[in-house]
VEXPAGU-462639 format. One record per atom (N, C-alpha, C): residue number from 1; residue in one letter; atom name; x, y, z. Coordinates in Angstrom, 3 decimals. Each point is the difference from the previous one (the first is absolute). Layout:
<num=NUM	residu=A	atome=CA	X=X	Y=Y	Z=Z>
...
//
This chain:
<num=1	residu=X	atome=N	X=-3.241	Y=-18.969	Z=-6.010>
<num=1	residu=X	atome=CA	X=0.791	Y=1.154	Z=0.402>
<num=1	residu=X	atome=C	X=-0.911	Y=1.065	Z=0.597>
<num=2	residu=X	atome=N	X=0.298	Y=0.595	Z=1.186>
<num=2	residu=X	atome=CA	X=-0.699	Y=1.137	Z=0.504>
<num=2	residu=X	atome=C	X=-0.226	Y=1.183	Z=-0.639>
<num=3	residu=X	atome=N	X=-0.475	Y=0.849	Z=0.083>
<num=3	residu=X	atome=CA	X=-0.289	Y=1.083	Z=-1.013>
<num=3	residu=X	atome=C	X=0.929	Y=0.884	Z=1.371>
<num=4	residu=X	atome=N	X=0.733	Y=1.240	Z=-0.934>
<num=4	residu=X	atome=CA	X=1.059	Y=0.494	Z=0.529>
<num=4	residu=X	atome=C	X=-0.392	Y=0.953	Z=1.502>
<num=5	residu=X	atome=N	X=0.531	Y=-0.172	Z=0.639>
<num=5	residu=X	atome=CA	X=-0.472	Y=1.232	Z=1.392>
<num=5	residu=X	atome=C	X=-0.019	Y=1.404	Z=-0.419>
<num=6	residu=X	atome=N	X=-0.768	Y=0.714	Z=0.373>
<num=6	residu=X	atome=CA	X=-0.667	Y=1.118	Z=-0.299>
<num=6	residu=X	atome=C	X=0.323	Y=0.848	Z=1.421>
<num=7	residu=X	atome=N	X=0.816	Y=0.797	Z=0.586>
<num=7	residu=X	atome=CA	X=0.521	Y=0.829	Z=1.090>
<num=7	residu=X	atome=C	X=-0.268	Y=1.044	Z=0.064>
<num=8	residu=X	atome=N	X=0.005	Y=0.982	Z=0.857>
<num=8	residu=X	atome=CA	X=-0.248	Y=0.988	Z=0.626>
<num=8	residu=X	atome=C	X=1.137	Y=0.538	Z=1.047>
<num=9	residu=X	atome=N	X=1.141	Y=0.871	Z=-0.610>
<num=9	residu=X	atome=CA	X=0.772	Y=0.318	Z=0.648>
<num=9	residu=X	atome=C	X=0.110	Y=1.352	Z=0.933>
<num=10	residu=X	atome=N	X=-0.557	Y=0.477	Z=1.386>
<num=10	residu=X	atome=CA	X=-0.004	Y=0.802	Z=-0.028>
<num=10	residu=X	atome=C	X=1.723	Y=0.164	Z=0.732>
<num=11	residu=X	atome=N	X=0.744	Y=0.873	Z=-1.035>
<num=11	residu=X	atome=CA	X=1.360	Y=-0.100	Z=0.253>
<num=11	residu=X	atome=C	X=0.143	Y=1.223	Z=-0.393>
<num=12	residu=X	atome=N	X=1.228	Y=1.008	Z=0.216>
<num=12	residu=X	atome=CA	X=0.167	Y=1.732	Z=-0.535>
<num=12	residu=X	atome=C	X=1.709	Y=-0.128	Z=-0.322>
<num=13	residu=X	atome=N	X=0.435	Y=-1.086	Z=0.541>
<num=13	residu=X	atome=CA	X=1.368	Y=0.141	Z=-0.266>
<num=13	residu=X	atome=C	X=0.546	Y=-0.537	Z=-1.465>
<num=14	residu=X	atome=N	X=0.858	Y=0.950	Z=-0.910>
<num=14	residu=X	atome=CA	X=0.108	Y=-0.375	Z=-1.232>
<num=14	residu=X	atome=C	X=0.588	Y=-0.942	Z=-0.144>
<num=15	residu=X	atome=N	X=0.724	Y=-0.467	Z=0.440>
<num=15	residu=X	atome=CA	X=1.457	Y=-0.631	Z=-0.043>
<num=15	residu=X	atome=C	X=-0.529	Y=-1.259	Z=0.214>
<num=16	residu=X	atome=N	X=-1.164	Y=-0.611	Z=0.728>
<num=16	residu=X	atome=CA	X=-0.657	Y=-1.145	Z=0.626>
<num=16	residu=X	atome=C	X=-0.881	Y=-0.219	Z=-1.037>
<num=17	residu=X	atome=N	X=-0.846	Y=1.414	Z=-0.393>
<num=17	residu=X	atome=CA	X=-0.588	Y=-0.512	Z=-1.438>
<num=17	residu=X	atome=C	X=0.656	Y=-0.920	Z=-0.895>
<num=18	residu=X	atome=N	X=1.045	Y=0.569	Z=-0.168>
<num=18	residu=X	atome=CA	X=0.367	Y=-0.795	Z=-1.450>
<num=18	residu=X	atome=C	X=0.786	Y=-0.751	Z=0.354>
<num=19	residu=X	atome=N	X=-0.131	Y=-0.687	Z=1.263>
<num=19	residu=X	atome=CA	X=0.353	Y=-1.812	Z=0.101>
<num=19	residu=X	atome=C	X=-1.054	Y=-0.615	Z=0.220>
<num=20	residu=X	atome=N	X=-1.075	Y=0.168	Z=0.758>
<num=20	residu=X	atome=CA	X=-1.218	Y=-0.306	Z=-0.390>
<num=20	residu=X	atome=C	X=-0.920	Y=-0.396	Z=-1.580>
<num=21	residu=X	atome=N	X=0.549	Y=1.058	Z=-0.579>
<num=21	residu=X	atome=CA	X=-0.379	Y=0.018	Z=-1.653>
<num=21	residu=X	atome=C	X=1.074	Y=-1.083	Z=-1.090>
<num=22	residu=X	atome=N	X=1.349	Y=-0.343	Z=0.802>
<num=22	residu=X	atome=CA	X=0.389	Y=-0.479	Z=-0.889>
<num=22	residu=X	atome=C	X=-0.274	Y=-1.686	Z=0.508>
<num=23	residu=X	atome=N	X=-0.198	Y=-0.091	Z=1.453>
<num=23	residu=X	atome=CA	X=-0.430	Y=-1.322	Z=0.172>
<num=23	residu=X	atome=C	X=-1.230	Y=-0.303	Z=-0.277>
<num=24	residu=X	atome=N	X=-1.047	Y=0.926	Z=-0.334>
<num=24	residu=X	atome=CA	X=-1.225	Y=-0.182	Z=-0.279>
<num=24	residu=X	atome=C	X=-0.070	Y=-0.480	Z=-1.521>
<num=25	residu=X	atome=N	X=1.349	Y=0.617	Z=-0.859>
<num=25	residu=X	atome=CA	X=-0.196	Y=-0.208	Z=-1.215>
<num=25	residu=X	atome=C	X=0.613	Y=-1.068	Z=-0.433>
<num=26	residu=X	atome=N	X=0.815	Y=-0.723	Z=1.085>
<num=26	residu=X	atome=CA	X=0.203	Y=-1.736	Z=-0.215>
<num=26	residu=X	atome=C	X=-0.455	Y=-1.061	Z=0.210>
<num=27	residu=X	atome=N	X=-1.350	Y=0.411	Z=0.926>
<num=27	residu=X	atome=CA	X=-0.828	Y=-0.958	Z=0.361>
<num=27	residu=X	atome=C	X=-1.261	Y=0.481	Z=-0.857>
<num=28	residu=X	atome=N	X=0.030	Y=0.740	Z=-0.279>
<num=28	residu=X	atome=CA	X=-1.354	Y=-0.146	Z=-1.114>
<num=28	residu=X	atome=C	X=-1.141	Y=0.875	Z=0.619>
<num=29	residu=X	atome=N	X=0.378	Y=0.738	Z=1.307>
<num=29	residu=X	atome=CA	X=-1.311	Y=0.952	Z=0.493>
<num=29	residu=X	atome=C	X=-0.194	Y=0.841	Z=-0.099>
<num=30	residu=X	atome=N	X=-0.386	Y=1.066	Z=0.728>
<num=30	residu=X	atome=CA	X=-0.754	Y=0.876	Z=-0.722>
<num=30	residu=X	atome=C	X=-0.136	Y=1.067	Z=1.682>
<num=31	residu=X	atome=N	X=0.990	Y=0.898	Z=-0.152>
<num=31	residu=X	atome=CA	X=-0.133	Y=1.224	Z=1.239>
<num=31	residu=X	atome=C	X=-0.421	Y=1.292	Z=-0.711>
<num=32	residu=X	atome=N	X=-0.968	Y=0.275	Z=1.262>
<num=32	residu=X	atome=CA	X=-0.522	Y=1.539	Z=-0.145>
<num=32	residu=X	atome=C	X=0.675	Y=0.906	Z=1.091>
<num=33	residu=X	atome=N	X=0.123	Y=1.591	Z=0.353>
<num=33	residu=X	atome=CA	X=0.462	Y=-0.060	Z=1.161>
<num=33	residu=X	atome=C	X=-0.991	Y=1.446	Z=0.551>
<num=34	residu=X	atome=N	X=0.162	Y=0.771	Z=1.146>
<num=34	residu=X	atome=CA	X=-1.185	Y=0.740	Z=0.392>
<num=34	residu=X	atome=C	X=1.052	Y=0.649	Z=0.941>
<num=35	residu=X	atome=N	X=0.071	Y=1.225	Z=-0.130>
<num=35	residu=X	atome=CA	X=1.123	Y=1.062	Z=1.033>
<num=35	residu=X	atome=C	X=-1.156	Y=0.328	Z=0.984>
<num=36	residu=X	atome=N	X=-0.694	Y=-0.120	Z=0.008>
<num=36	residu=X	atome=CA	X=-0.940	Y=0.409	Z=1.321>
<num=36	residu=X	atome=C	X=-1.043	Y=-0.919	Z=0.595>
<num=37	residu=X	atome=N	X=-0.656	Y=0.412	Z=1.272>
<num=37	residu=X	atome=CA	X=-0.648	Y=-1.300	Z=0.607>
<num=37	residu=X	atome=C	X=-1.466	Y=0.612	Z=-0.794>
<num=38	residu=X	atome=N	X=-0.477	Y=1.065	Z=-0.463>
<num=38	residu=X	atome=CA	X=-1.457	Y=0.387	Z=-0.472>
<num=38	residu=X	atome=C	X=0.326	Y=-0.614	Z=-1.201>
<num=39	residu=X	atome=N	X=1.301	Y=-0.669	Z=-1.094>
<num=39	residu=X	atome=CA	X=-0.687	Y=-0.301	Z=-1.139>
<num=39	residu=X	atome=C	X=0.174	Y=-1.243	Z=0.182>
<num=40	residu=X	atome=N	X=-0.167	Y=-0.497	Z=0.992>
<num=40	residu=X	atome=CA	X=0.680	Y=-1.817	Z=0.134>
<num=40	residu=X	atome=C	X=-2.234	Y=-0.572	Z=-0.443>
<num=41	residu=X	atome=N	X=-0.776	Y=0.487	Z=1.400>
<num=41	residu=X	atome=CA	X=-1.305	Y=-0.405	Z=-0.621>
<num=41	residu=X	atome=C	X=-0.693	Y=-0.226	Z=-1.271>
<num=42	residu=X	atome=N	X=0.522	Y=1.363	Z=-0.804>
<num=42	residu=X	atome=CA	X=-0.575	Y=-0.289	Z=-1.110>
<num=42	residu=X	atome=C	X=0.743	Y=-0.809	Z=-1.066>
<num=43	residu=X	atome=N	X=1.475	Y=-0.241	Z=0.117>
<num=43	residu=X	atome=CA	X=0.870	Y=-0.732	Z=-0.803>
<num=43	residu=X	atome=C	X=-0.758	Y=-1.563	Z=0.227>
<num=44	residu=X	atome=N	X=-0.631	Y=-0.477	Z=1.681>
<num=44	residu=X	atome=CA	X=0.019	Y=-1.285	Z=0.080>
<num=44	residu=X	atome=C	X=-0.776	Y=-0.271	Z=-0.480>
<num=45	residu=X	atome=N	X=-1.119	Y=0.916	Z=-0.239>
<num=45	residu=X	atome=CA	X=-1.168	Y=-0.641	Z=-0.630>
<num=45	residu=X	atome=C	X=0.016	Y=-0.189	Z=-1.677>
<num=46	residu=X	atome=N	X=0.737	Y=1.416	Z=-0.487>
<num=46	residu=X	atome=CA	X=0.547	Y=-0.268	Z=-0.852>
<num=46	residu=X	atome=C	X=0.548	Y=-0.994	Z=-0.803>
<num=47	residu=X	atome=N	X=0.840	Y=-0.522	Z=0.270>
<num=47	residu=X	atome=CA	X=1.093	Y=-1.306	Z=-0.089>
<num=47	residu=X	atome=C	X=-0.628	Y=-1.161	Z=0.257>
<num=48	residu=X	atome=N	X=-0.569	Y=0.227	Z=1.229>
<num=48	residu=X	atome=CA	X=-0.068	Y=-1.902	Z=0.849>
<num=48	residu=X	atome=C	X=1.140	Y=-0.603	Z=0.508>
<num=49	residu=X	atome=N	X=0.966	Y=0.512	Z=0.381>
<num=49	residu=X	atome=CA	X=1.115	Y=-0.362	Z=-0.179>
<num=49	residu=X	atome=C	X=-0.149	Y=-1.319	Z=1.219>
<num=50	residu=X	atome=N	X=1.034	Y=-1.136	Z=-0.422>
<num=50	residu=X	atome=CA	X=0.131	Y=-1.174	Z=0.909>
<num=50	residu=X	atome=C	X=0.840	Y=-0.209	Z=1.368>
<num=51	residu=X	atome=N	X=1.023	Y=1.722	Z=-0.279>
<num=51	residu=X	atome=CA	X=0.743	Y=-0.093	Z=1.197>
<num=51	residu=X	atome=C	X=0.218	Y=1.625	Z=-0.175>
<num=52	residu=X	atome=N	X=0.169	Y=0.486	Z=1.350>
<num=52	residu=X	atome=CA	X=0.700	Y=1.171	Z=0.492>
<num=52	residu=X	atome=C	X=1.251	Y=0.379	Z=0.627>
<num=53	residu=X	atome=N	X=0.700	Y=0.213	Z=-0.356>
<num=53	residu=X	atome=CA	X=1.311	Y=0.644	Z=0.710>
<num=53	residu=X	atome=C	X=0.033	Y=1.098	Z=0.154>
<num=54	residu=X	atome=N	X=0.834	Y=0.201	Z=1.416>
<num=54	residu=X	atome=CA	X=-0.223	Y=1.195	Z=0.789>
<num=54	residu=X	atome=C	X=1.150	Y=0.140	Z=0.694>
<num=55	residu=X	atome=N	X=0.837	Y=1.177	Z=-0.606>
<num=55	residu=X	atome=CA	X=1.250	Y=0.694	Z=0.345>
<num=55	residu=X	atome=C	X=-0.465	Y=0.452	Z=2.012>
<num=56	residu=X	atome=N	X=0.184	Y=-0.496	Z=0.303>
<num=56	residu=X	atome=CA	X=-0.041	Y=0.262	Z=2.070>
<num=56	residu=X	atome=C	X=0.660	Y=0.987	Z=0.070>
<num=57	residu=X	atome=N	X=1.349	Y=0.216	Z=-0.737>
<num=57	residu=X	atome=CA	X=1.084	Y=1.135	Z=0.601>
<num=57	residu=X	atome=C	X=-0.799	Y=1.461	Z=-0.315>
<num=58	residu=X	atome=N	X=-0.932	Y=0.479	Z=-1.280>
<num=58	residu=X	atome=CA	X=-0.326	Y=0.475	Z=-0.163>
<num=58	residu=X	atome=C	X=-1.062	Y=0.872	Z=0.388>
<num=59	residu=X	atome=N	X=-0.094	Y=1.141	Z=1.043>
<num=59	residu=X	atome=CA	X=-0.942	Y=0.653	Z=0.676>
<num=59	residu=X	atome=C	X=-0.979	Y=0.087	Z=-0.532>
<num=60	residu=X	atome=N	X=-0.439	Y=0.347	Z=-1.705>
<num=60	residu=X	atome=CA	X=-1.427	Y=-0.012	Z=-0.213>
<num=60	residu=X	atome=C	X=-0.641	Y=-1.384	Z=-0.022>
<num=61	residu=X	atome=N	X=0.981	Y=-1.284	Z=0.661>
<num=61	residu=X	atome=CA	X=-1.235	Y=-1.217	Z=-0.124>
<num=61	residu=X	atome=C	X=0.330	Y=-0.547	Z=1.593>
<num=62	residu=X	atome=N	X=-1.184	Y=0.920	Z=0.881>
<num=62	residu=X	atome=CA	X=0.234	Y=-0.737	Z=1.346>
<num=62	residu=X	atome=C	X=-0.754	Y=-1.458	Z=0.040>
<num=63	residu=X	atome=N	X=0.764	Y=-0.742	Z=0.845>
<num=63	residu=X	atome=CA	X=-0.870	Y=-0.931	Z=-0.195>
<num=63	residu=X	atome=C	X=-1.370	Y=-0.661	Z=0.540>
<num=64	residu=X	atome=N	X=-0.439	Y=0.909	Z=0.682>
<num=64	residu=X	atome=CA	X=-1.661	Y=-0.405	Z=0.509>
<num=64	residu=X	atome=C	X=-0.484	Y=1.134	Z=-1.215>
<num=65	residu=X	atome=N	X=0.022	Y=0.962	Z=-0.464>
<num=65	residu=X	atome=CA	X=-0.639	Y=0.574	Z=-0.870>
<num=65	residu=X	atome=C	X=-0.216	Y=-0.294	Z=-1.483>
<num=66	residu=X	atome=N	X=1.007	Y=-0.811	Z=-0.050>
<num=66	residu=X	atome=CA	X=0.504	Y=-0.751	Z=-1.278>
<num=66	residu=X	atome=C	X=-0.741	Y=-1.286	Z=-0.600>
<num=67	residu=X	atome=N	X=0.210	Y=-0.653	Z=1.355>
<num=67	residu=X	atome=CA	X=-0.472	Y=-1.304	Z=-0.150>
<num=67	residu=X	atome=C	X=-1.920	Y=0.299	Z=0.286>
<num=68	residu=X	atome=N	X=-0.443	Y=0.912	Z=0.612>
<num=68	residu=X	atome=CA	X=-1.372	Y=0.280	Z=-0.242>
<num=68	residu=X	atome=C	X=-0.516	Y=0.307	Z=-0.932>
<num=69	residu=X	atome=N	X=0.949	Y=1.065	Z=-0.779>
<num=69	residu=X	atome=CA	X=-0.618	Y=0.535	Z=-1.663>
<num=69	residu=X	atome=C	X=0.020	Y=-1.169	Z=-0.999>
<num=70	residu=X	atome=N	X=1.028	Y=-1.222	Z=0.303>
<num=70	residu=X	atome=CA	X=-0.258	Y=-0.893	Z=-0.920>
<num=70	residu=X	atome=C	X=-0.728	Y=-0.823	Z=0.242>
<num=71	residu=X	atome=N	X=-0.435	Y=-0.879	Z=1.174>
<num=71	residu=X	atome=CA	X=-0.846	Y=-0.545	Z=0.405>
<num=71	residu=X	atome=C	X=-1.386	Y=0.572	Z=-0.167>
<num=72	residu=X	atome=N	X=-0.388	Y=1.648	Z=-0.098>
<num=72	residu=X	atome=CA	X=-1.555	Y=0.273	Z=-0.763>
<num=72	residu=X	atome=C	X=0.221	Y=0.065	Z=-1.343>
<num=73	residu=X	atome=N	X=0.681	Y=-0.788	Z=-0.420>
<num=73	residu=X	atome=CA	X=0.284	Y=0.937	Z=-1.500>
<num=73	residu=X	atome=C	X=0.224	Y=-2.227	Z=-0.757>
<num=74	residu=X	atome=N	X=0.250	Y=-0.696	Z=0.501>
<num=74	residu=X	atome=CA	X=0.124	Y=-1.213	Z=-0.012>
<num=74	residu=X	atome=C	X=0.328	Y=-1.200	Z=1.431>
<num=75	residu=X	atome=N	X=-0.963	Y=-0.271	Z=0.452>
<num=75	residu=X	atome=CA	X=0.203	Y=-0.654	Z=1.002>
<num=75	residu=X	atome=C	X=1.250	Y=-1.349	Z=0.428>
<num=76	residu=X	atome=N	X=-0.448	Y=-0.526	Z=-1.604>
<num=76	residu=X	atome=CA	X=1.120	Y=-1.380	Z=0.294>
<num=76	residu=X	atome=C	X=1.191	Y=0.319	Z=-0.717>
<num=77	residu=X	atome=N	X=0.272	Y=0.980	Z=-0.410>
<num=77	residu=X	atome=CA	X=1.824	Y=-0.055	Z=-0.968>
<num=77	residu=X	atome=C	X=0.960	Y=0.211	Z=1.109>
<num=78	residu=X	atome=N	X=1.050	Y=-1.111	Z=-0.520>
<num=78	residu=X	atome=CA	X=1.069	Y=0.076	Z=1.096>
<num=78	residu=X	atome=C	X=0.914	Y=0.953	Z=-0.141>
<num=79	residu=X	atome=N	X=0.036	Y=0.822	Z=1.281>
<num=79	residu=X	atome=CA	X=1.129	Y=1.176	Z=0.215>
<num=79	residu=X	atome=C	X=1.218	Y=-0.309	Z=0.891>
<num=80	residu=X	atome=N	X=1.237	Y=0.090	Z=-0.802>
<num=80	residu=X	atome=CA	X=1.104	Y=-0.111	Z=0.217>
<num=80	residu=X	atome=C	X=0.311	Y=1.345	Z=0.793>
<num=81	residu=X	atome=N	X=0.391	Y=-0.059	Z=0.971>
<num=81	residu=X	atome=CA	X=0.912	Y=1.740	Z=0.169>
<num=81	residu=X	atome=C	X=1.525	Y=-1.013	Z=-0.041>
<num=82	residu=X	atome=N	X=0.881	Y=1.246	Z=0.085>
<num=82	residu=X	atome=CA	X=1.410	Y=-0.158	Z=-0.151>
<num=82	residu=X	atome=C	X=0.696	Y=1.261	Z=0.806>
<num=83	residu=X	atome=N	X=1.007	Y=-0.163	Z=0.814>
<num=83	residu=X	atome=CA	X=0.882	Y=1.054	Z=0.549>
<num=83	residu=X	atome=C	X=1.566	Y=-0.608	Z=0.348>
<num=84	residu=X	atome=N	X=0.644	Y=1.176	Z=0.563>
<num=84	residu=X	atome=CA	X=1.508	Y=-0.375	Z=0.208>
<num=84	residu=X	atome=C	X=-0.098	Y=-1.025	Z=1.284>
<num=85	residu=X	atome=N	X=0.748	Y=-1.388	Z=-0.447>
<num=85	residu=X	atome=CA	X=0.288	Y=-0.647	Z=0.985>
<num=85	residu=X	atome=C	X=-0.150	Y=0.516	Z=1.466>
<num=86	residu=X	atome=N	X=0.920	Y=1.248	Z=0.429>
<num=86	residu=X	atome=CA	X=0.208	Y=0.951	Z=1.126>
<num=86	residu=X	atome=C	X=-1.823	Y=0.540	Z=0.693>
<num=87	residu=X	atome=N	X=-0.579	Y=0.117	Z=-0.748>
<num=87	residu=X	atome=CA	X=-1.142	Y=0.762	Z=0.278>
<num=87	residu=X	atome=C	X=-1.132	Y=-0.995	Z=0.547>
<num=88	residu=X	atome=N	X=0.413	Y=-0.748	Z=1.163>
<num=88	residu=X	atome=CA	X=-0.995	Y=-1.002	Z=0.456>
<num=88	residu=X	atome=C	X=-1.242	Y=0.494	Z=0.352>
<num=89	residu=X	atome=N	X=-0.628	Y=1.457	Z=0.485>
<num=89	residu=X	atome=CA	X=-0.960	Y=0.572	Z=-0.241>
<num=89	residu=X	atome=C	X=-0.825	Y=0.345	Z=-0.353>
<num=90	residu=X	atome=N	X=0.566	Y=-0.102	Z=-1.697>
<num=90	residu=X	atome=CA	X=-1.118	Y=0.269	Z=-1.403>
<num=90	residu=X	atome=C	X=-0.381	Y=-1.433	Z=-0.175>
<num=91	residu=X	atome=N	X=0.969	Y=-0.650	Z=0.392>
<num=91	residu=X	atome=CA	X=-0.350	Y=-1.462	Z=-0.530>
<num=91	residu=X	atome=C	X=-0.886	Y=-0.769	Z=0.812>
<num=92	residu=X	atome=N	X=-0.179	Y=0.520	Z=1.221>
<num=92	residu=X	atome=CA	X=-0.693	Y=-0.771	Z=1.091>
<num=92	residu=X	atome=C	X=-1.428	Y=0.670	Z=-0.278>
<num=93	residu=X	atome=N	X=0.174	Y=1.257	Z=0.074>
<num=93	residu=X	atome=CA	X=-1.188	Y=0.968	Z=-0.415>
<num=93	residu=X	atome=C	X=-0.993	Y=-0.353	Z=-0.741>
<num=94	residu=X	atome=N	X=0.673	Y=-0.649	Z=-1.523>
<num=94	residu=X	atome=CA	X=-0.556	Y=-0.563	Z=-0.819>
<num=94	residu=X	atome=C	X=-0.821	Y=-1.447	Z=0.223>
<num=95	residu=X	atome=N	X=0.931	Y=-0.650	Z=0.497>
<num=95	residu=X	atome=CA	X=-0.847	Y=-1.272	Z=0.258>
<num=95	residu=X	atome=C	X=-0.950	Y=0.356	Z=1.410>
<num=96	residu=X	atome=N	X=0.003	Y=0.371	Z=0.965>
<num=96	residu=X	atome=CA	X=-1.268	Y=0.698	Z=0.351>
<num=96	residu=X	atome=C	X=-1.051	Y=0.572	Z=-0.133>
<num=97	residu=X	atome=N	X=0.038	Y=0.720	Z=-1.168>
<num=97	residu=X	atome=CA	X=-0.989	Y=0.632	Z=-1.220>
<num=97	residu=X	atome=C	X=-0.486	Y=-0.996	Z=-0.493>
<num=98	residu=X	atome=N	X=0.358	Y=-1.314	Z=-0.281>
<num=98	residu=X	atome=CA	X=-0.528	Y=-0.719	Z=-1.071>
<num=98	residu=X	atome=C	X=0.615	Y=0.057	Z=-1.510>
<num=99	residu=X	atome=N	X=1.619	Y=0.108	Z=-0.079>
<num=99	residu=X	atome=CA	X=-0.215	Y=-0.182	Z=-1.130>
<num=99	residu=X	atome=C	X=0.374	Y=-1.762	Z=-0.094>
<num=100	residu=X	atome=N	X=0.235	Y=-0.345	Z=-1.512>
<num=100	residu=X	atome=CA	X=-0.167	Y=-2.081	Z=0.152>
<num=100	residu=X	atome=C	X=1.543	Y=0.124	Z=0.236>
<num=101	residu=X	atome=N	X=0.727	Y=0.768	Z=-0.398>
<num=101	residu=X	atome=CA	X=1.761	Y=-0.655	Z=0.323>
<num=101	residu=X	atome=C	X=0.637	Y=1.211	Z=-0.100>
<num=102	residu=X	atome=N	X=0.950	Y=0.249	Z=1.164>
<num=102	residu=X	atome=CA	X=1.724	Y=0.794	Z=-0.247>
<num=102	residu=X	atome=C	X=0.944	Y=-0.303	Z=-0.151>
<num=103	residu=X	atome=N	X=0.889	Y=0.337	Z=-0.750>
<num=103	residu=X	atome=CA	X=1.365	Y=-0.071	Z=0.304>
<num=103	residu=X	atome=C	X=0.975	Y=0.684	Z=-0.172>
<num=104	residu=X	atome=N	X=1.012	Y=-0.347	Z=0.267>
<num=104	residu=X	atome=CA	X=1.166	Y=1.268	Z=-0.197>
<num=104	residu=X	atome=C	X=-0.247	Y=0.123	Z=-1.360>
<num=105	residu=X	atome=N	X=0.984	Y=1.177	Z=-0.405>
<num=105	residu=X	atome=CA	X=-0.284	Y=0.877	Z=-1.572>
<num=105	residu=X	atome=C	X=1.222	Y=-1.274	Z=-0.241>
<num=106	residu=X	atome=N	X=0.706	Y=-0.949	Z=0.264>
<num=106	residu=X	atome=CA	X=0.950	Y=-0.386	Z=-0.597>
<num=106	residu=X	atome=C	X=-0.470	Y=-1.718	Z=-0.757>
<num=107	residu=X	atome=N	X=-0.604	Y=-0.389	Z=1.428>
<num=107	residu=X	atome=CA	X=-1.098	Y=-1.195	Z=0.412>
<num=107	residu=X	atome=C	X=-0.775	Y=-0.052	Z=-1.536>
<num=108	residu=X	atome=N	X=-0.609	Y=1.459	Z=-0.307>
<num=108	residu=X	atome=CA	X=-1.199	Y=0.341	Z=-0.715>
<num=108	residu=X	atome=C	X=0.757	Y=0.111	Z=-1.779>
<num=109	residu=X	atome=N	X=1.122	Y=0.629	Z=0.211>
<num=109	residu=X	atome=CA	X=0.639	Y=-0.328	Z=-1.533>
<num=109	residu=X	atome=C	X=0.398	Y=-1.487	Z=-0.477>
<num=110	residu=X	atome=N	X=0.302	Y=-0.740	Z=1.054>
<num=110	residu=X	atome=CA	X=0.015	Y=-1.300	Z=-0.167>
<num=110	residu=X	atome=C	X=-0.904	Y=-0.497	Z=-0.538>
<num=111	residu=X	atome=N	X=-0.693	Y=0.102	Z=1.064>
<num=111	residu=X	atome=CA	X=-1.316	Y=-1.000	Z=-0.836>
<num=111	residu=X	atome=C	X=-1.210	Y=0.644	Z=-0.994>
<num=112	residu=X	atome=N	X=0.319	Y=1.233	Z=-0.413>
<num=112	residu=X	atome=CA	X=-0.658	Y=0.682	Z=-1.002>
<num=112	residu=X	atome=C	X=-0.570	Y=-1.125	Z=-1.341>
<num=113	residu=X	atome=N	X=0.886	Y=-0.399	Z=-0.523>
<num=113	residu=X	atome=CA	X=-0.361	Y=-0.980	Z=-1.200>
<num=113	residu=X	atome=C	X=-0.886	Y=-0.658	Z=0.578>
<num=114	residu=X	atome=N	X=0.329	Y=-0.950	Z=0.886>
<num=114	residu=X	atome=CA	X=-1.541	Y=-1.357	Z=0.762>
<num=114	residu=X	atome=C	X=-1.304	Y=0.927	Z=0.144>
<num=115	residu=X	atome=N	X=0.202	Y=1.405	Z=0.827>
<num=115	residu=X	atome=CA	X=-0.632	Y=0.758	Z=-0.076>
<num=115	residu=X	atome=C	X=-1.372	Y=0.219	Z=-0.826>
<num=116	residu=X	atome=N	X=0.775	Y=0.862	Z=-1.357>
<num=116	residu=X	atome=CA	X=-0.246	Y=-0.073	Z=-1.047>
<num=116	residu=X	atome=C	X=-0.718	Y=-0.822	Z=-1.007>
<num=117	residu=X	atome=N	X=0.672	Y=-1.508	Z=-0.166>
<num=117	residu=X	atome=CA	X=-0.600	Y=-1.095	Z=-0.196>
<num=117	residu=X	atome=C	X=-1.573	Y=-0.314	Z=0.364>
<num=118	residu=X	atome=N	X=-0.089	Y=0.622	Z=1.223>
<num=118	residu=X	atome=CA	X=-1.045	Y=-0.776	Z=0.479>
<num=118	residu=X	atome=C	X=0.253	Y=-0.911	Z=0.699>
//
C-alpha cells in the first residue's frame, strides 16, 4: 500500500476547502492549504508535499509566478492548477508556465480521489 499523498493546496475559497478536506479524509491524505503565493515557499519545503493544487481562478496565484515559486521551492512535485471550465486562459496560461496538468474545477473534483490516492 502507498503511504498516503501529502498536498499542498494553494486554494482561498471556503466552500472548496471543505470538499477537498472531506475527500482527502476518505482517501486517507493529508491537505495543507496557503492563502498567499509568499507562504506557498516556505510551506513546500516545509511539508514536501507530493502534489500541488492551484486554484487558477484566483488572482493571488498567477500562473507563471506561481508555478516559479514552487518550482524553487521543489523542483519535481506535481502541480495541478484548476479553473472554471469557461476560463480557457488561466488554463492555457497554466500549461504554458509549466504546470504537469489542468483542468476544469469540475474535471478536477472528479478526479480528486485518484488524485489524492496517488
Amino acid at each position: 500500500m502507498n503511504a498516503p499523498v501529502r498536498a499542498l493546496a494553494m486554494v482561498r475559497d471556503l466552500f472548496f476547502r471543505s470538499k477537498l478536506d472531506a475527500i482527502a479524509t476518505q482517501v486517507g491524505a493529508e491537505v495543507a492549504y496557503v492563502s498567499t503565493l509568499e507562504a506557498a515557499a516556505g510551506r513546500i519545503t516545509e511539508l514536501a508535499p507530493s502534489l500541488v493544487v492551484v486554484d487558477l481562478n484566483d488572482a493571488n496565484f498567477p500562473a507563471d509566478k506561481t508555478i516559479a515559486a514552487i518550482r524553487a521551492s521543489s523542483p519535481e512535485v506535481r502541480v495541478i492548477g484548476f479553473a472554471s471550465h469557461v476560463d480557457l486562459k488561466a488554463l492555457r496560461g497554466a500549461r504554458e508556465a509549466g504546470f504537469t496538468q489542468t483542468l476544469s474545477r469540475s474535471e478536477f473534483t472528479e478526479n480528486l480521489p485518484d488524485l489524492l490516492r496517488g
